[in-house]
N, C-alpha and C positions, 0 to 999 in steps of 0.2 A: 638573393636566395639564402634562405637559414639553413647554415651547417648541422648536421645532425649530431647528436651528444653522441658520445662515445659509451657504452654499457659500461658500469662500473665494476670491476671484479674486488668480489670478497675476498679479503685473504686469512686466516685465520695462521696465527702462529704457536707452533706445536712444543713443549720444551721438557724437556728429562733429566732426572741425573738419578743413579742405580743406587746411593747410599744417601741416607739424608743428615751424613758426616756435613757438618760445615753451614747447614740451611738454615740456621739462628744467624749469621750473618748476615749486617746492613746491605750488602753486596757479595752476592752468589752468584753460583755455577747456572742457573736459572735465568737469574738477572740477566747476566752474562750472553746466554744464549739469546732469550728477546730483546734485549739491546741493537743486538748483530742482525737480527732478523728483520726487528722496525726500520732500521736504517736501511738497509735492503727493499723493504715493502716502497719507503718514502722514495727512494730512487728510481722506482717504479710507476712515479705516482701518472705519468707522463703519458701512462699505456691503460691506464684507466684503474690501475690500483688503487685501492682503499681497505686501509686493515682493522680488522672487528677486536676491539676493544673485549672482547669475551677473554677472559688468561686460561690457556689450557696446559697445564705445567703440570708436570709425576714429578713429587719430587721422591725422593725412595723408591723407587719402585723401578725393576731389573727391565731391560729390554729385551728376553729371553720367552716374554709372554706377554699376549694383548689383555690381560687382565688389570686393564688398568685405569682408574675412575675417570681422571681428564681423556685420555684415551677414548675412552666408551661415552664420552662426552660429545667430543669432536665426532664419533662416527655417526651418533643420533642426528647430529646436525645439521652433516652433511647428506645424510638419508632425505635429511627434510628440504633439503634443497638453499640452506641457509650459508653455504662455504663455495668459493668457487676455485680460490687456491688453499694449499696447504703448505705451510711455509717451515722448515725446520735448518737447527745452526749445521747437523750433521745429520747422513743417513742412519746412523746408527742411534741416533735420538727417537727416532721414528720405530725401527727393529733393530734387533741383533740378529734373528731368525727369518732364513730363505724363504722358507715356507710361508712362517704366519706376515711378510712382507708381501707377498706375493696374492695373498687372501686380503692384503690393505689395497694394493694396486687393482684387485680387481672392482673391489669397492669403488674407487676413485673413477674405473673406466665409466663404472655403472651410471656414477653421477655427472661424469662431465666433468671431474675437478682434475686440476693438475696440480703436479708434487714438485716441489722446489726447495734445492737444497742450497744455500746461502756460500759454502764453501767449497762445492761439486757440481759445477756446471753441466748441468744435461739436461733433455727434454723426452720426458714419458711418453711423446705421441709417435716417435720414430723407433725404427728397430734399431738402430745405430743408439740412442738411448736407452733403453729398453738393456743390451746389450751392457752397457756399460752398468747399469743398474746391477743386474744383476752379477757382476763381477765385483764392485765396490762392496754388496750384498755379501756373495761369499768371503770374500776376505774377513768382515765384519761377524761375518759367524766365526770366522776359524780361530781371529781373537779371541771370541768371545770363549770357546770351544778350550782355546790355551790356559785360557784366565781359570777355568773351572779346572781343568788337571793340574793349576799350580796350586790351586785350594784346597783342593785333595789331597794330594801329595802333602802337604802344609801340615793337614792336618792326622795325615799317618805319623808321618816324623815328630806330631807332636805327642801322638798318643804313644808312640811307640816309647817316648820318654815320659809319660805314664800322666802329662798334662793334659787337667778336665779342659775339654773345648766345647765345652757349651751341652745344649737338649735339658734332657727333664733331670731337675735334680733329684735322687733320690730319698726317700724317709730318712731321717736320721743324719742328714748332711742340708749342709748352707755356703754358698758362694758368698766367698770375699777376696777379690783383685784377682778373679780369675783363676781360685785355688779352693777345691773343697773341705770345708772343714766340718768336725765332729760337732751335731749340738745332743749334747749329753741327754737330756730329756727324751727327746726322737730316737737317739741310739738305744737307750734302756725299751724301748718299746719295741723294736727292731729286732734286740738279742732275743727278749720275750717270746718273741714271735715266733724264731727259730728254737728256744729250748722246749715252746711247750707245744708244736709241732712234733719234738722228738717225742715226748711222753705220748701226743694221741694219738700220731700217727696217721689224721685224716683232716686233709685240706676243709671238707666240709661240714665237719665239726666245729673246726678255729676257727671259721671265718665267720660261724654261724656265734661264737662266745664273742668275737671281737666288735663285730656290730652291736649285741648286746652290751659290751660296754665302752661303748658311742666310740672305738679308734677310728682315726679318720685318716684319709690319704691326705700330700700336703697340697692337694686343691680342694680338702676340705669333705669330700665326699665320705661317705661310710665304705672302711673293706668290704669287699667282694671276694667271692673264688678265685676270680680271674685276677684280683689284685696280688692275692697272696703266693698264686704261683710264680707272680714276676718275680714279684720281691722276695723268695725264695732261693730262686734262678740271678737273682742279679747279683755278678760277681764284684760289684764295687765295692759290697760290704767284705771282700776278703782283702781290699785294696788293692785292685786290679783296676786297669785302666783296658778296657776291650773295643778294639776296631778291630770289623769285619769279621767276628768271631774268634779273632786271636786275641791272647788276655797277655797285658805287660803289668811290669810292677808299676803301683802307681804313685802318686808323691802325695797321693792322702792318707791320713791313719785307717787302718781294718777297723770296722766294729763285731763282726763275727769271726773267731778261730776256725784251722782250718778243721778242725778235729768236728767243730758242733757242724760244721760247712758238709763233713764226710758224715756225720749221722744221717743230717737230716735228706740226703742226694742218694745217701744207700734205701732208704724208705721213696724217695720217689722214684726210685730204678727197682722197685719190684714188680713182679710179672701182673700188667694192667690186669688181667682176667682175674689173678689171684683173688684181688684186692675188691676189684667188682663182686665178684662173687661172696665175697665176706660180708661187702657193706649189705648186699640184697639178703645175705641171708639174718642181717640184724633189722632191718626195714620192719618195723611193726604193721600189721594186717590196721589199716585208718577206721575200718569199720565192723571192727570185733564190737560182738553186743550191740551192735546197731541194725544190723541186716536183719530182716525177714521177709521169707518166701510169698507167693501168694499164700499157701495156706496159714499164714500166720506164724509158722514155724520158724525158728530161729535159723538162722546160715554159719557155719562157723568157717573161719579161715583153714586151709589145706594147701597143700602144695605136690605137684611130683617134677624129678629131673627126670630129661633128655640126655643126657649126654655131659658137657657142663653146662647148658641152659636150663635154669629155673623157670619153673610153670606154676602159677597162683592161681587159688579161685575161693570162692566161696560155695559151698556145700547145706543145701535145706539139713536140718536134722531127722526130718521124715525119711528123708534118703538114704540117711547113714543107717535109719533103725528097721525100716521097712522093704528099702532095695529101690529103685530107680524110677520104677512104676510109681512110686507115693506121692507124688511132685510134677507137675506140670513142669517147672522149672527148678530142674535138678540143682544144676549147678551154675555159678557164671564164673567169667573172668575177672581176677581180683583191679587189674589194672584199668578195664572196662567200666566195671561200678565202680569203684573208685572215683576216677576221671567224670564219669557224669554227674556224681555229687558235687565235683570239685565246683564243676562248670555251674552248676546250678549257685551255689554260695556266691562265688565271684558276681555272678548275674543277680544277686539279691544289694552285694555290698554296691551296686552304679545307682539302686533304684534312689531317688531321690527321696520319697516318700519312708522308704525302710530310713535314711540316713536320719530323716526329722525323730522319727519316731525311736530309733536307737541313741539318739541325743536324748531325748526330754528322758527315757529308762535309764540313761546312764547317770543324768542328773538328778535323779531323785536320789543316789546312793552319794552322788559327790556333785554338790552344785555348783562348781567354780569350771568345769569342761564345758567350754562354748562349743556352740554348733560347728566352729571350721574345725574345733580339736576332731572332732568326731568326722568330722568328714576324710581331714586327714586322715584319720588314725586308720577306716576303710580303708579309703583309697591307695596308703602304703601296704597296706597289707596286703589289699590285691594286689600291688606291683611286684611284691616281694617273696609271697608264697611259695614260687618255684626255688627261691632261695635258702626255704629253710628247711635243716635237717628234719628226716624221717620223722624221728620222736615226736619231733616237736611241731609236725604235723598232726600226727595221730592228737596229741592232746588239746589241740585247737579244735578238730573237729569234735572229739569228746564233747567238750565245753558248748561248742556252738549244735549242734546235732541231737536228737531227742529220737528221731526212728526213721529208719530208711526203711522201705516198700518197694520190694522189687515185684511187678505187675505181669501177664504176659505181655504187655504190649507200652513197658514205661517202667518208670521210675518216681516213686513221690517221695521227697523228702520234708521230715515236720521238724523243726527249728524247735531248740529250748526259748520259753518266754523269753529269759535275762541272757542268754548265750552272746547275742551281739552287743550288748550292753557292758555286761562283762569284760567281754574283749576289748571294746574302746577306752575302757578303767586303765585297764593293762596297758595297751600301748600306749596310752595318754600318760600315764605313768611313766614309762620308759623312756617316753621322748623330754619329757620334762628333767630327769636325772640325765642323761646324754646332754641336755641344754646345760 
């Protein structure tokens, strides 16, 4: 009578280490762990084990989250029906966290696999294991749990003695041995920033000159608004070192005094409304000289307050001269027609066909702009338009704009022939001097 084979069990060995200190070494932490593991599997071999040559090793990578490629490897696998053990040198290899262990073990019920740990003998399928599991578990968090409040603490005590510990460096500074130091070029641009802030006064003015002459963050990107309130707000340039919102002295040189630090913080601590209100009532009307009524009449820009709310519109001149009657459509909202011219231009600059044709207009005046300058040069500008100051709106649409028609029932806007050709000259310009 022929004995029957024994089913072969997969074992798949699992292996981790949280820092990848040390993993250029001929013989690691890694190593180390499937060493212990094969020889484990090979002891086994008796009971039908056999271990899958697949290597599934994290090396860097924290055991405080299953985000982790070999991890998300082995789990596909075992989905697929391809693992029948999981073999690791410690539980803590596998998790540091109760939880997301617990979301593995259900995984494993799912498939039939069992978990085995090489230096903690127990068995998943009993509650007496189960049990222990999840006691070994918590201990392994609470380590882990420890390990993070001494790194913490580590790094109060280090700030609090005014040492950079790491994150973004700021414009105007460069890391060497772990100490921030001045690079004079970034600093001059930095102070810059800060004096001529004091002179305008308005975040989106700066940031709208500092683009134009190409400054760039140090990931290279062009300032923003949003850039320039950090870097305004970031107390390193008085050489302060700040954890959790408390600012210690710090051991790197100031690049801004405190004096330009107290202008330019008295200008951002004035009353939001004030300043809102200033900037809208400097906002130039985008479509003076552009609007007309149905009846052909001109619209001119108007405004009345509420209260401290501003109200814009545009006004038929029939209206103002003859009373209210003269006009179908008296008056609109300046933000309204505005906003649907806007919409309409954007939705001109995606056409592919406008792009071709604003290329070959642009290149008759300067033949060296290829077709991707031009597409570019669109394409930014639609990204960017909400970006830029008031003005310097109003004088793009000048340029690009010939006659808006306000209808009862619509809106037609007529484009100057060269308007977008123009403008691709320009930005293609700008972007070449920035280059």
């Amino acid at each position: 009578m022929t004995k029957p084979v024994a089913r072969k069990l997969r074992c798949a060995v699992y292996t981790r280490k949280s820092t990848e200190e040390g993993l250029e070494q001929e013989f690691n932490s890694l190593h180390a762990q499937r060493e212990a593991c094969e020889a484990y599997v090979a002891s086994q071999r008796s009971e039908g084990w056999a271990l899958i040559r697949e290597p599934y090793d994290d090396g860097g990578f924290s055991g405080g989250t299953l985000e982790r490629p070999a991890l998300k490897r082995l789990l596909a696998d075992i989905e697929e029906g391809l693992v029948d053990v999981v073999v690791v040198y410690k539980i803590d290899r596998l998790s540091r966290s109760l939880m997301d262990f617990s979301k593995l073990v259900d995984v494993f019920d799912r498939a039939g696999v069992t978990f085995v740990s090489v230096t903690q003998s127990f068995n998943t399928t009993t509650s007496m294991g189960r049990l222990t599991l999840n006691i070994l578990l918590s201990f392994a968090q609470f380590e882990r749990e420890v390990t993070a409040e001494r790194i913490r603490d580590k790094i109060r005590a280090s700030r609090q003695k005014g040492m950079f510990m790491g994150g973004n460096v700021p414009l105007g500074y460069e890391v060497r041995n772990r100490k921030l130091l001045v690079v004079d070029a970034d600093a001059a641009v930095v102070r810059g920033i800060f004096e001529r802030f004091v002179r305008i006064g308005s975040a989106t003015v700066l940031a709208r000159e500092l683009r134009h002459q190409g400054v760039r963050t140090k990931r290279g990107k062009l300032v923003d608004k949003g850039y320039l309130y950090k870097l305004l707000n970031n107390q390193t340039y008085l050489g302060l070192a700040v954890h959790k919102g408390v600012a210690h002295p710090g051991e790197h040189a100031a690049i801004v005094d405190q004096t330009l630090w107290d202008n330019v913080h008295a200008i951002l601590a004035e009353n939001v409304r004030t300043r809102s209100a200033n900037t809208r009532a400097q906002t130039p009307a985008l479509l003076r000289g552009l609007i007309f009524g149905p009846s052909g009449a001109a619209m001119s820009p108007t405004h009345t307050r509420k209260g401290s709310r501003l109200y814009r519109y545009y006004v038929s001149q029939d209206v103002l001269k003859r009373g209210a009657d003269a006009c179908p459509v008296g008056r609109v909202p300046a933000a309204e027609i505005e906003a649907a011219v806007i919409d309409q231009l954007r939705g001109i600059f995606r056409q592919p066909e406008i792009i071709v044709g604003t290329w070959r207009a642009a290149r008759a005046e300067q033949d060296d702009i290829t077709e991707d300058e031009a597409r570019e040069a669109l394409t930014e500008f639609d990204l960017l338009w909400d970006q830029l100051f008031p003005a310097e709106q109003a004088r793009i649409v000048q340029l690009l704009v010939e006659r808006v028609d306000v209808r009862m029932h619509g809106v037609e806007v007529r484009l100057r022939p060269n308007g977008l050709a123009g403008l691709v000259r320009e930005v293609t310009g700008s972007r070449r001097a920035a280059a």
